[in-house]
C-alpha positions as CSV (number, residue, x, y, z in Angstrom):
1,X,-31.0,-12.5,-19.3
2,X,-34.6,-11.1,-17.9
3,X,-35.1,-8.1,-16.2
4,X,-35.7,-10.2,-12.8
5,X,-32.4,-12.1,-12.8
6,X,-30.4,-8.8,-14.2
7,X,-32.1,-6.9,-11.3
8,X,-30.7,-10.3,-8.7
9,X,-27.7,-9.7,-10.7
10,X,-27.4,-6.2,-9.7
11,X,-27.9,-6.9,-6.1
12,X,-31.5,-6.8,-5.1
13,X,-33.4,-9.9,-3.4
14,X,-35.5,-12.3,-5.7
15,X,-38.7,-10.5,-3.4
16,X,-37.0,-6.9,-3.9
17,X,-36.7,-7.4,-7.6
18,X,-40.6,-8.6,-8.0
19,X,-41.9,-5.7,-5.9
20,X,-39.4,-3.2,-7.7
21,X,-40.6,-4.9,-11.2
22,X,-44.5,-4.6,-9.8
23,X,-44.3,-1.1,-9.0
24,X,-42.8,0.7,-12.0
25,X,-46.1,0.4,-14.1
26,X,-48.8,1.2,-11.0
27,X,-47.4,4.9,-10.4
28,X,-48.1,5.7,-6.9
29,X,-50.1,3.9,-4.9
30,X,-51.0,1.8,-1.4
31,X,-49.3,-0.6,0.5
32,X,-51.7,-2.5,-0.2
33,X,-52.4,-2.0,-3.9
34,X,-48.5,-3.4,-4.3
35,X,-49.1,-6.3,-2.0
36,X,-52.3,-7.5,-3.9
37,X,-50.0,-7.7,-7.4
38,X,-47.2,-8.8,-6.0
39,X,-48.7,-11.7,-4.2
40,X,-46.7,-11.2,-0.7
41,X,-48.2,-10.4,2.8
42,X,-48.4,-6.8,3.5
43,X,-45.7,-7.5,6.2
44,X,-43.4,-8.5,3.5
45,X,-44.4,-5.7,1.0
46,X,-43.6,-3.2,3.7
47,X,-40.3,-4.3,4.9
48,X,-39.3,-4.9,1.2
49,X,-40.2,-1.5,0.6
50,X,-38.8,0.2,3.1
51,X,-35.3,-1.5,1.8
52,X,-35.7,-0.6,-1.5
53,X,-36.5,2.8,0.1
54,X,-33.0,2.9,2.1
55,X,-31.2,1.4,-1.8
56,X,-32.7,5.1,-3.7
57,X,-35.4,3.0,-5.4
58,X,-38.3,3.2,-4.4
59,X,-39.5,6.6,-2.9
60,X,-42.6,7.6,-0.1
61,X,-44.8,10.1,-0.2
62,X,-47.1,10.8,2.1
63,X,-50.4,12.8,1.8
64,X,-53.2,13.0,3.8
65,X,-51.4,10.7,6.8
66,X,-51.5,7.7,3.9
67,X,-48.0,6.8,3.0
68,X,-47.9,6.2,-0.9
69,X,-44.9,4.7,-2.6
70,X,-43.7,4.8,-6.3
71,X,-40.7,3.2,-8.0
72,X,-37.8,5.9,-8.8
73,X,-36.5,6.5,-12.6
74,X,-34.6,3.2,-13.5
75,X,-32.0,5.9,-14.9
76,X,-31.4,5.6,-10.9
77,X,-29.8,1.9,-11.4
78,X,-27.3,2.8,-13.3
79,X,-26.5,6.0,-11.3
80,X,-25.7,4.1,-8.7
81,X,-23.5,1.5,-10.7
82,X,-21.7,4.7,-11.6
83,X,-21.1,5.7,-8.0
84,X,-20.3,2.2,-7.1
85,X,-17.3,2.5,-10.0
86,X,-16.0,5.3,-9.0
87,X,-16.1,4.3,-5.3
88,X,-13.9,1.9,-6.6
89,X,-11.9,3.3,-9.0
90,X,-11.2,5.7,-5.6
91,X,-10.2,2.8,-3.5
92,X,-7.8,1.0,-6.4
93,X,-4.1,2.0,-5.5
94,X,-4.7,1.1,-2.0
95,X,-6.3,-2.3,-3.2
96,X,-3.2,-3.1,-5.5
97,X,-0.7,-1.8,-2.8
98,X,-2.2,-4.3,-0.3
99,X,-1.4,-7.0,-3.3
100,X,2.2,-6.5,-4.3
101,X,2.4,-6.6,-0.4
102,X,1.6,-9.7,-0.2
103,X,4.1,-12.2,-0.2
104,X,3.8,-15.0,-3.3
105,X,4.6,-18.2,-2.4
106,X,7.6,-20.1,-3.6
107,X,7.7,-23.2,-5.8
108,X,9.6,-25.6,-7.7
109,X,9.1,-27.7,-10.2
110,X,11.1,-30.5,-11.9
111,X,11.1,-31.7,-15.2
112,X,13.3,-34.1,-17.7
113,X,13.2,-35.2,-21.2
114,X,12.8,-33.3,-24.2
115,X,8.7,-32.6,-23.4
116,X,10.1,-31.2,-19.9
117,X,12.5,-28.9,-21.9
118,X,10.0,-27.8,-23.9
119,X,7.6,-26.7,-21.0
120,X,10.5,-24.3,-19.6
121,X,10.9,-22.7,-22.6
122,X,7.1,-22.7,-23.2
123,X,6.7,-20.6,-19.7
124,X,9.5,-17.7,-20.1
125,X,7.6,-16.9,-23.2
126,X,4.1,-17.4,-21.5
127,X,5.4,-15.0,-18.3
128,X,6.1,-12.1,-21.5
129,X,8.5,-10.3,-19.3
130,X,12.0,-9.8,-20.2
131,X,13.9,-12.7,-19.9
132,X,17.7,-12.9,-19.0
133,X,19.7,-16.0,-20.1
134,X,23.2,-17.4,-20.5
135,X,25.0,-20.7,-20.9
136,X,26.1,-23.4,-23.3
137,X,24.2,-22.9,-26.0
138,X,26.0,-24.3,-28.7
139,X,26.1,-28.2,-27.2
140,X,22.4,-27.9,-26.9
141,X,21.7,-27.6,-30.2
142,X,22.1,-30.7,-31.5
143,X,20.1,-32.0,-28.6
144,X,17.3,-29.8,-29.2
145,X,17.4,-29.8,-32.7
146,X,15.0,-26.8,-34.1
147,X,13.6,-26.4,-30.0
148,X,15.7,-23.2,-29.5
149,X,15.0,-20.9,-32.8
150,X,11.1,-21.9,-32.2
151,X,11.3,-20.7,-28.5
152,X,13.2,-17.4,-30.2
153,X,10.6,-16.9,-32.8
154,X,7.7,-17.0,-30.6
155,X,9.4,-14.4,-28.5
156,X,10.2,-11.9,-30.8
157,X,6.6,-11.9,-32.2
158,X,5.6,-11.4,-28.8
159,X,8.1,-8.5,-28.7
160,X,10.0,-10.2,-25.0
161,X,13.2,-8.1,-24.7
162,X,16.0,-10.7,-24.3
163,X,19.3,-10.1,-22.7
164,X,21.7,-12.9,-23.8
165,X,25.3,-14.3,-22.7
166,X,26.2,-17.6,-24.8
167,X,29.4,-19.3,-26.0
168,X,29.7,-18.2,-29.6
169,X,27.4,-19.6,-32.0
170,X,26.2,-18.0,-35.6
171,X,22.8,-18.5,-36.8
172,X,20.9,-16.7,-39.8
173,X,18.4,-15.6,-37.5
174,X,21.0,-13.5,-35.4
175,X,21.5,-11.0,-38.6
176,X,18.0,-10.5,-38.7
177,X,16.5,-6.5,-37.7
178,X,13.7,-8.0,-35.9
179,X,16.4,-10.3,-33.7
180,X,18.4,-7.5,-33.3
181,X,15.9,-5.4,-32.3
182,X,14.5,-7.9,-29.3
183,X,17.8,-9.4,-28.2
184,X,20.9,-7.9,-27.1
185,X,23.6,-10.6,-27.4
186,X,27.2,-11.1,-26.3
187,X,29.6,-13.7,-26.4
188,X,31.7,-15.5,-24.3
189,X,34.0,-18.5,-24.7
190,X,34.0,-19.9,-21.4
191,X,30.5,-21.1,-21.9
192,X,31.7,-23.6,-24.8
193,X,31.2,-26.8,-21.9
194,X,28.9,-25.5,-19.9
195,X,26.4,-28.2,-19.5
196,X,23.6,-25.9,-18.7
197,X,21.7,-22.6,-19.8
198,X,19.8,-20.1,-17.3
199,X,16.7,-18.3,-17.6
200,X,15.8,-15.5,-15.8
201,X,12.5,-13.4,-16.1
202,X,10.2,-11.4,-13.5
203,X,10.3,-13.7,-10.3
204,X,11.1,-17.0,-11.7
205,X,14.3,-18.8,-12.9
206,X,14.3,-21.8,-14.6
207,X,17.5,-23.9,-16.3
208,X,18.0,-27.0,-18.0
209,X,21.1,-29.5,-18.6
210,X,21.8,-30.9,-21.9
211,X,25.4,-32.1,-21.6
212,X,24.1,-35.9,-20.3
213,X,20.8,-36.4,-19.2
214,X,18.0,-33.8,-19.8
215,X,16.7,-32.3,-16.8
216,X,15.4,-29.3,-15.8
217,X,13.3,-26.9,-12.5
218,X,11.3,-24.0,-12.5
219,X,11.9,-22.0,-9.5
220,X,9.6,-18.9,-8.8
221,X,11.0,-16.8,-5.6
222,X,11.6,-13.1,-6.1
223,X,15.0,-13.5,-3.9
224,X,16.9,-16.4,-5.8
225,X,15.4,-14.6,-9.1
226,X,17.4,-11.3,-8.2
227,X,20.1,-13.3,-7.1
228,X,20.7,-15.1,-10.9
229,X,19.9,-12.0,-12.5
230,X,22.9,-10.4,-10.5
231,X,25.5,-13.2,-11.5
232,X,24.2,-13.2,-15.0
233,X,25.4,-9.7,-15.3
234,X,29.0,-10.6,-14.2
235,X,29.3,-12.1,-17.2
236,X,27.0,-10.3,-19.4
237,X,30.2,-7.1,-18.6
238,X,32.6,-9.5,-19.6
239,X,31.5,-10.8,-22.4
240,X,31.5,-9.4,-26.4
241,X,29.2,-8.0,-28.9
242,X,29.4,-9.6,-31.8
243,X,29.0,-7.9,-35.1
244,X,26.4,-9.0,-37.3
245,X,25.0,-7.3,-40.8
246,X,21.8,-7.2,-41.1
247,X,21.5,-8.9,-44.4
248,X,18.5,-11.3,-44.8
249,X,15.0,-10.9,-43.9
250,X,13.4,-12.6,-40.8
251,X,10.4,-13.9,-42.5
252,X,12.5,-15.4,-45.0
253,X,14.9,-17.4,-42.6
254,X,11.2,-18.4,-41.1
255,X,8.9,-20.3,-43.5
């Protein structure tokens, strides 16, 4: 970038940034002295001036009754960028308050077949928030095939906290340190036919049936998300750790 489109860039006008640009090698000098360079009608040269005047730019001087102007220390540019930051910096909370006030709009979105599946699962690892889920898990396994333990993996390399209620399955990856260490899991029985599993995480809630046809929705709402999130933990407190040995390493079980 060149010094006249960094200078647009910065906030002056294409004819502030020539004048400025003109000035800074003449020193001080004459109205009309700039307006001969620069190429602009004295008119122009002076009203220009007089703005980069009011921006800290340019400064006057007068002596003898002749009003002489000179460009100020570029240092002066980035001075002001440095006011300008922590103007803002100053002004931040109130920004993001007036944000998280705002109400998000709702939405919903339906999918089916394996490929719609996969896009659920795809978004409560994209969202990287801790996710809350429960269900039949064990029926959608041979439905999914390896769909699930992918979806797991990529979120315990993205370190997602997981909160978990399923009807009891075993799988290597469940003895694992780094599984363990992501996931708190607990079993319970009466999810063995449930034809569906739940996903909650930060304001969305998305779910999927396996048990005939393969369809699933994506709902983002703040309200219905607390909502699931509260019946999930009636039967998180009902349901069981299990007891698994760490014994094999997650890499391993990974290849």
């Amino acid at each position: 970038m060149d010094i006249h489109s960094a200078l647009q860039s910065f906030g002056l006008s294409d004819k502030e940034s020539k004048i400025y640009i003109e000035l800074l090698p003449l020193g001080t000098v004459k109205l009309q002295d700039i307006a001969k360079r620069a190429g602009y009608p004295r008119s122009t040269v002076y009203h220009t001036l007089n703005y980069l005047t009011n921006k800290g730019l340019v400064a006057k001087i007068i002596r003898d009754n002749v009003t002489y102007y000179t460009a100020t220390d570029p240092n002066e540019l980035k001075a002001q960028l440095k006011e300008k930051e922590h103007l803002i910096d100053s002004i931040l909370p109130s920004l993001h308050s007036l944000k998280l006030s705002s109400k998000e709009p709702s939405s919903v979105e339906i999918y089916e077949g394996f490929n719609g599946v996969q896009t659920i699962l795809s978004d409560l690892v994209k969202v990287r928030q801790q996710v809350y889920y429960f269900g039949g898990y064990g029926n959608s396994l041979s439905t999914l095939k390896h769909l699930p333990n992918y979806t797991r993996i990529q979120r315990i390399e993205k370190k997602i906290h997981s909160k978990i209620v399923y009807d009891p399955v075993d799988e290597p990856i469940l003895h694992t340190k780094e599984y363990q260490e992501f996931s708190e899991l607990r079993f319970l029985d009466e999810f063995k036919d449930f034809p569906c599993m739940i996903f909650v995480y930060g304001d969305k809630v998305s779910m999927f049936s396996h048990k005939t046809d393969l369809v699933g929705i994506i709902i983002k709402n703040k309200d219905f998300a607390e909502a699931m999130k509260r019946i999930f933990y009636t039967y998180f407190d009902r349901a069981k750790s299990p007891k698994f040995k760490i014994d094999k390493k997650y890499k391993e079980l990974n290849k």
